[in-house]
C-alpha positions in Angstrom: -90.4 200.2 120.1 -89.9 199.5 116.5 -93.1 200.9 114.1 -93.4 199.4 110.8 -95.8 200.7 107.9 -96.3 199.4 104.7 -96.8 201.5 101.3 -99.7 200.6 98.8 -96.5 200.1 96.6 -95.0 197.9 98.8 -91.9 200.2 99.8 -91.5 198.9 103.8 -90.8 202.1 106.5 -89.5 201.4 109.9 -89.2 203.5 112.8 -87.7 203.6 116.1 -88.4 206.3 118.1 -85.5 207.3 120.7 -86.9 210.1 122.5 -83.4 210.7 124.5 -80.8 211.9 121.6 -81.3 214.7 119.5 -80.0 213.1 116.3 -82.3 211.0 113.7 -80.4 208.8 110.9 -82.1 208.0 107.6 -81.4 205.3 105.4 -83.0 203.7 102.3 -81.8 200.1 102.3 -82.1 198.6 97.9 -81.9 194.5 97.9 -79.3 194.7 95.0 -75.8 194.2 95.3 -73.2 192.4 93.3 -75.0 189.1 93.9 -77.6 190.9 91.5 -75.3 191.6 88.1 -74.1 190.0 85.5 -70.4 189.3 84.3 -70.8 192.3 81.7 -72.8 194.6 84.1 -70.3 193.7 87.5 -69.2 196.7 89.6 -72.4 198.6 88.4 -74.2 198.4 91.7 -71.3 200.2 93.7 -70.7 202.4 90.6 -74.6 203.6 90.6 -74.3 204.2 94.3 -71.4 206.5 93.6 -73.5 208.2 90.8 -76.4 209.1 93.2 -74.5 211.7 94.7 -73.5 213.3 91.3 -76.4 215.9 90.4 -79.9 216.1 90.4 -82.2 218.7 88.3 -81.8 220.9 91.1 -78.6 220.3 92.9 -75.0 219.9 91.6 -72.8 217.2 93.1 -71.3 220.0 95.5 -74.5 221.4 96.3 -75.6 218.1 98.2 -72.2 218.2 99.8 -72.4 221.7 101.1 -76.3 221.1 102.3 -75.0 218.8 104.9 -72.3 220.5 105.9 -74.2 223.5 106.3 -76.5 221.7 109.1 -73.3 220.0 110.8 -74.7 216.4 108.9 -73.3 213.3 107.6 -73.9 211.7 104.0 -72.9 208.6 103.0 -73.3 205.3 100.9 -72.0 201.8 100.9 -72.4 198.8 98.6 -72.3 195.2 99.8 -72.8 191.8 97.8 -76.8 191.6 98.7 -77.4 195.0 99.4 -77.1 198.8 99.1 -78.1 201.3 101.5 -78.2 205.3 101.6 -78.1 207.0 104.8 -77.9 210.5 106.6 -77.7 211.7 110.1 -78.6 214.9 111.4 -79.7 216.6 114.0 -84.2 216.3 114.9 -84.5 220.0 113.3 -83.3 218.9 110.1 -84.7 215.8 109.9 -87.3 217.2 107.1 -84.7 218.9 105.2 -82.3 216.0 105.1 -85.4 213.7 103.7 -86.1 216.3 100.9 -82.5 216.2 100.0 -82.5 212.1 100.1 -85.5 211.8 98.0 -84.6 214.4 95.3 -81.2 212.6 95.0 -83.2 209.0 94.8 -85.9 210.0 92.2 -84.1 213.3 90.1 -80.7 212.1 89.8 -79.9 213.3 86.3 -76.3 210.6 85.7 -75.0 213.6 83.7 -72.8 211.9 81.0 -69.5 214.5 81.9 -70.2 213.5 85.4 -70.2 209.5 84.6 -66.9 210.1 82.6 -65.2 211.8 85.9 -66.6 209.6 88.5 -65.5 206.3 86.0 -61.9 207.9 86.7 -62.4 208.0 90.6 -63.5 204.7 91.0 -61.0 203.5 88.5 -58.6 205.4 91.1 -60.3 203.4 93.9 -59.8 200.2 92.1 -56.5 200.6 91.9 -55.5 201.7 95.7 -57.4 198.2 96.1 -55.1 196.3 94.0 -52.1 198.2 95.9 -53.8 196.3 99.3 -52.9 192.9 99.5 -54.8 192.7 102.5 -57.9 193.3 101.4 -58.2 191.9 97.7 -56.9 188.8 99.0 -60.3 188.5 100.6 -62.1 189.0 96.9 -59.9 186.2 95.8 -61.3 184.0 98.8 -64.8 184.8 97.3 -63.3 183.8 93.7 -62.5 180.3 95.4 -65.0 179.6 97.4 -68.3 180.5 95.1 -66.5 180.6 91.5 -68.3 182.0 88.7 -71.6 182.5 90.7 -72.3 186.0 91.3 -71.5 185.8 95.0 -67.8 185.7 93.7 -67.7 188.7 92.1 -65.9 191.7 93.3 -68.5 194.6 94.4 -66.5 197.0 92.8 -65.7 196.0 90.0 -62.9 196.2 87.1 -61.9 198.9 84.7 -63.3 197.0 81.8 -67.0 196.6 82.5 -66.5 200.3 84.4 -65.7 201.6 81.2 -68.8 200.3 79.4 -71.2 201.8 81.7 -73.7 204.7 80.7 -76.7 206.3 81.2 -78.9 203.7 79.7 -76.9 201.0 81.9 -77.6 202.8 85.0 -81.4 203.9 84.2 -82.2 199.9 83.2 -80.5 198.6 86.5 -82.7 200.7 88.2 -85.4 199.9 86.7 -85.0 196.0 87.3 -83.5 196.3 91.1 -84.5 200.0 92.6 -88.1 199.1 92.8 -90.3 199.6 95.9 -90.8 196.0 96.5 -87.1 195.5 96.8 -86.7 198.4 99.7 -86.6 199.7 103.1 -86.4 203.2 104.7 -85.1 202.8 108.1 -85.5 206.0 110.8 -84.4 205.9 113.9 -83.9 208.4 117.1 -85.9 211.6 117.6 -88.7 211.1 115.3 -92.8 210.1 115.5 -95.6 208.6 113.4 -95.5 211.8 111.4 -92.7 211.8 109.9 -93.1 207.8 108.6 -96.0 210.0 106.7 -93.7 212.4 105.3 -91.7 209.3 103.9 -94.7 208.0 102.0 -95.5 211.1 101.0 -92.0 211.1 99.3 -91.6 207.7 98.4 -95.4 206.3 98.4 -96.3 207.0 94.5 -93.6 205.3 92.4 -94.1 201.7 90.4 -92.4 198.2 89.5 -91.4 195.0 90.4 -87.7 194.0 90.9 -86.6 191.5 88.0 -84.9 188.4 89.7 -81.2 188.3 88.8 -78.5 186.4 90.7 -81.0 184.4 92.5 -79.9 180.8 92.0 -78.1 179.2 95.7 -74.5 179.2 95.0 -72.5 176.1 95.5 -69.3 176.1 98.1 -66.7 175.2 95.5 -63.1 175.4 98.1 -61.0 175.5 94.9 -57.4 177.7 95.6 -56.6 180.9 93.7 -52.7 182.7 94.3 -50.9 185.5 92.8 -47.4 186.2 93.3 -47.0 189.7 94.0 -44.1 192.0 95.0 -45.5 192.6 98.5 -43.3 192.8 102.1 -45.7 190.0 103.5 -47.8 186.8 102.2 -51.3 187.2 102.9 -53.7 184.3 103.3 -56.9 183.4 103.4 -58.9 180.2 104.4 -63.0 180.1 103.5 -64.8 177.3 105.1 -68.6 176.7 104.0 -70.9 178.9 107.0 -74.4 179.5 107.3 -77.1 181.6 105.9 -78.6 184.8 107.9 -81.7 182.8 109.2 -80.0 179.6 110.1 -80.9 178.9 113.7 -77.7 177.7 114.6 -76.1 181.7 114.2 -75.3 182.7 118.0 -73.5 179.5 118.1 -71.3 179.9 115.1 -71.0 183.8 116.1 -69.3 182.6 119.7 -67.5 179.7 118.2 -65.9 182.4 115.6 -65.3 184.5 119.1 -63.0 182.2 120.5 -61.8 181.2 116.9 -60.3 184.4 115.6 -62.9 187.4 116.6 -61.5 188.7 119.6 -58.0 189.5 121.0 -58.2 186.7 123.8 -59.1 184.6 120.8 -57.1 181.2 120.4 -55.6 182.2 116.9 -54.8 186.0 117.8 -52.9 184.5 121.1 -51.7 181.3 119.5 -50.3 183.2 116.1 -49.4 186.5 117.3 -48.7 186.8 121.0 -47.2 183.4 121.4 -45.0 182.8 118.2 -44.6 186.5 116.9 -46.1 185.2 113.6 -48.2 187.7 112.4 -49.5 191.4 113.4 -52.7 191.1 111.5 -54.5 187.8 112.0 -58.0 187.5 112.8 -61.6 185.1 111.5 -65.0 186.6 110.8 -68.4 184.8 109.2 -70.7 186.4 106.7 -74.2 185.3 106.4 -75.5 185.5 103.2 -79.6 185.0 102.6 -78.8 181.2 101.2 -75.1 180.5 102.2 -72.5 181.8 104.3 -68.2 182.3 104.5 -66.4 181.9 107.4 -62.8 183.1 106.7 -59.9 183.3 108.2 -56.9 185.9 107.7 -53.4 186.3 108.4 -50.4 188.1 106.8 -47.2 187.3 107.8 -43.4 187.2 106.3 -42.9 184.9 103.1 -40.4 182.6 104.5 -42.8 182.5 107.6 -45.9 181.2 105.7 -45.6 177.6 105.8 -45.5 177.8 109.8 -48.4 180.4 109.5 -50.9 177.9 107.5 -49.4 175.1 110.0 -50.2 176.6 113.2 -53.8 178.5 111.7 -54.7 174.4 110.7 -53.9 173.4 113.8 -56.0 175.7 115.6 -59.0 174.7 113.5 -58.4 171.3 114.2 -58.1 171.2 117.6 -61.4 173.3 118.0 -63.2 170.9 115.6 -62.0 167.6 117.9 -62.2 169.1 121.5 -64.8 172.3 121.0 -64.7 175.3 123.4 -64.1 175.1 127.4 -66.3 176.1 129.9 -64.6 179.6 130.2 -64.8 180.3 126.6 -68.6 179.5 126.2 -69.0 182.0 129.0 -66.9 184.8 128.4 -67.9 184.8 124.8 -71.3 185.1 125.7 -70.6 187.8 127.9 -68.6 189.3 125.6 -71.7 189.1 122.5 -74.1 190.5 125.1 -71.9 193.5 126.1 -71.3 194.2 121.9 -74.9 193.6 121.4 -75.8 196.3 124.0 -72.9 198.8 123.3 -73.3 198.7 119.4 -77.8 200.1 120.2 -76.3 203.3 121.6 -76.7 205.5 118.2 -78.8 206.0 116.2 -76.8 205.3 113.1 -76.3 201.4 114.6 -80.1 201.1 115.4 -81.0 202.5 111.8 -79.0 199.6 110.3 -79.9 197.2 112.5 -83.6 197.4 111.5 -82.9 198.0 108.2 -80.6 195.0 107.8 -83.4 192.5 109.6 -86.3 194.1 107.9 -84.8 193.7 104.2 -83.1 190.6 104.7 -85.2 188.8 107.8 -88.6 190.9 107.6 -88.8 190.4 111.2 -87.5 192.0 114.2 -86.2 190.9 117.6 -86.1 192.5 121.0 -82.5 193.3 122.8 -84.1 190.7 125.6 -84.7 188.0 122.8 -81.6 188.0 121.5 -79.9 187.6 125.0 -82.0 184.9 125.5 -80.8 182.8 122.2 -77.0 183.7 123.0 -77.9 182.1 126.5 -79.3 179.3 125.0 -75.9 178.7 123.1 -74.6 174.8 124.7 -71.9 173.3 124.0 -73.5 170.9 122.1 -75.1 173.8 119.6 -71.3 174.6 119.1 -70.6 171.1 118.2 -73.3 170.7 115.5 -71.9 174.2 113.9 -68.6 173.0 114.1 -69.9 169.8 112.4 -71.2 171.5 109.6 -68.2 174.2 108.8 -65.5 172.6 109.4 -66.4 168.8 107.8 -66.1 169.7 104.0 -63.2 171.2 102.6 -61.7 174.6 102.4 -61.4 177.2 100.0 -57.6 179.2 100.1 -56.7 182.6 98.7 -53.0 183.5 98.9 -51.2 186.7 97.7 -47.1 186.9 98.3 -44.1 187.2 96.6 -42.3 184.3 94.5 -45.4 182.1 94.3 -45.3 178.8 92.5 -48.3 179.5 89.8 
């Protein structure tokens, strides 16, 4: 049962109560990500979130570390292009002590000015053991191509140029515009009641402002191309096609068509490209749902000289889904196999925490494990065939990094 209360200041709680663990994860979920900056202010999201675990008034960086080791907890942070979200999970008896700790990191952070200088030089570290994975920047680039100079293209973390400008001011005014209570959502879920969603707004009920609108404008599905040659042992590709929005109605059908697509090893492209021709270890497709717009994108990384026949056989996959659609047997073991990583994924605490989270900040609604089977049940082959109408009928955007590139 999920409880939801709502602060005078408009801050959102929700709370699932699971009476049979002994753990409870907290998170506080900020609408801001790198959709929400600027050119000269990009990578400052992810860099704040780093910064929130470098001091308060009362607590040095390692201070907040050893207070979660000391109770056997877990700390962490992560960045996204919509949103940003700070979480802990301990066991019920620290609950209280892990939400003091949270809230004097949120509200007394001091962004010590020695500390900024030192954490600049970790993330510009962490910028560039990205560059050294061709795997994963190549993904960056696919944004880059597919949404251009809108700020869904930008890279979450960053570079080392507008890193460098950062400082105490910049941090403070972001905050001010984006970390405002209309703009979040503390999510609790396991071993908790009522009471302690009145410990949260006893924390969090009091502070002001309304989040300034940046970033907000729908972006526009550009499938323009973007390479880099690169001394790298394989070519890795990347094809975007334009997907759908998180509250298009049409999402349990793309989700299964992306199944049999590339999501799963049984998958059409992970048996055509890798256990059939021996093209590729890594090859795989996924869709993100952004609130106005979506990606689907597909991946593979294989040899250079074996690139051409890579893109070849990927296309032909595509097409041959787009013309004939899936089989009886794929509709049904897809669903199957949704329903069974639906179920699997409620078992902690840390998964049901973002779950709600995610749907309250993004959806503001909430839907029962039995709903949602229903809608994947209701997936028909002709639901597939509108939703492979829509992403496959415009163009593509391509992101490609390998050695001795044409540019």
């Amino acid at each position: 049962m999920i409880y939801k209360h709502t602060s005078k200041n408009g801050l959102r709680i929700i709370m699932e109560k699971i009476p049979t663990v002994r753990s409870v994860t907290i998170g506080i979920w900020v609408l801001t990500g790198s959709r929400n900056e600027t050119p000269e202010i990009n990578g400052i999201s992810h860099f704040l979130e780093h910064m929130f675990f470098k001091g308060t008034s009362k607590r040095s960086a390692q201070d907040i570390a050893e207070a979660f080791d000391s109770i056997g907890g877990q700390i962490n942070a992560f960045t996204s292009k919509e949103y940003t979200c700070f979480y802990a999970k301990v066991l019920d008896t620290h609950k209280d002590y892990a939400l003091e700790i949270l809230t004097d990191m949120f509200f007394n952070s001091t962004f010590d000015e020695e500390e900024m200088e030192r954490e600049k030089k970790v993330v510009y570290e962490e910028i560039k053991m990205y560059e050294d994975t061709p795997d994963d920047i190549v993904h960056d680039f696919l944004a880059r191509a597919a949404f251009g100079d809108h700020p869904l293209g930008y890279p979450i973390i960053g570079s080392e140029k507008q890193l460098s400008s950062f400082d105490r001011t910049s941090l403070e005014t972001y905050i001010g515009e984006r970390y405002t209570p209309d703009n979040i959502v503390i999510s609790i879920a396991g071993n908790v009641d009522e009471s302690f969603v009145q410990s949260i707004e006893d924390n969090f009920g009091h502070f002001q402002g309304k989040a300034q609108e940046i970033g907000g404008q729908k972006p526009v599905f550009l499938a323009d191309t973007i390479s880099r040659s690169k001394d790298t042992e394989q070519a890795h590709f990347c094809l975007g096609y334009q997907g759908l929005p998180i509250n298009d109605p049409h999402t349990y059908s793309l989700i299964i068509m992306n199944n049999v697509l590339g999501g799963s090893m049984s998958s059409r492209l992970f048996q055509e490209v890798r256990e059939k021709q021996g093209l590729a270890y890594s090859v795989f497709s996924y869709h993100t749902s952004y609130l106005d717009n979506g990606l689907l994108t597909i991946y593979g990384g294989t040899g250079n000289e074996q690139l051409p026949l890579l893109k070849e056989t990927i296309y032909q996959t595509v097409e041959n889904l787009a013309e004939k659609g899936l089989t009886d047997k794929e509709l049904h073991n897809s669903k199957e196999q949704l329903k069974g990583n639906l179920v699997l994924s409620l078992e902690s605490t840390n998964s049901r925490m973002s779950r709600n989270g995610r749907n309250e900040l993004l959806l503001r609604r909430h839907r029962s494990l039995d709903e949602m089977i229903t809608e994947i049940d209701a997936v028909t082959h002709e639901s597939i065939q509108q939703v492979l109408d829509i992403v496959f009928a415009g163009n593509v955007a391509t992101a490609i990094i390998a050695p001795k590139l044409d540019e």
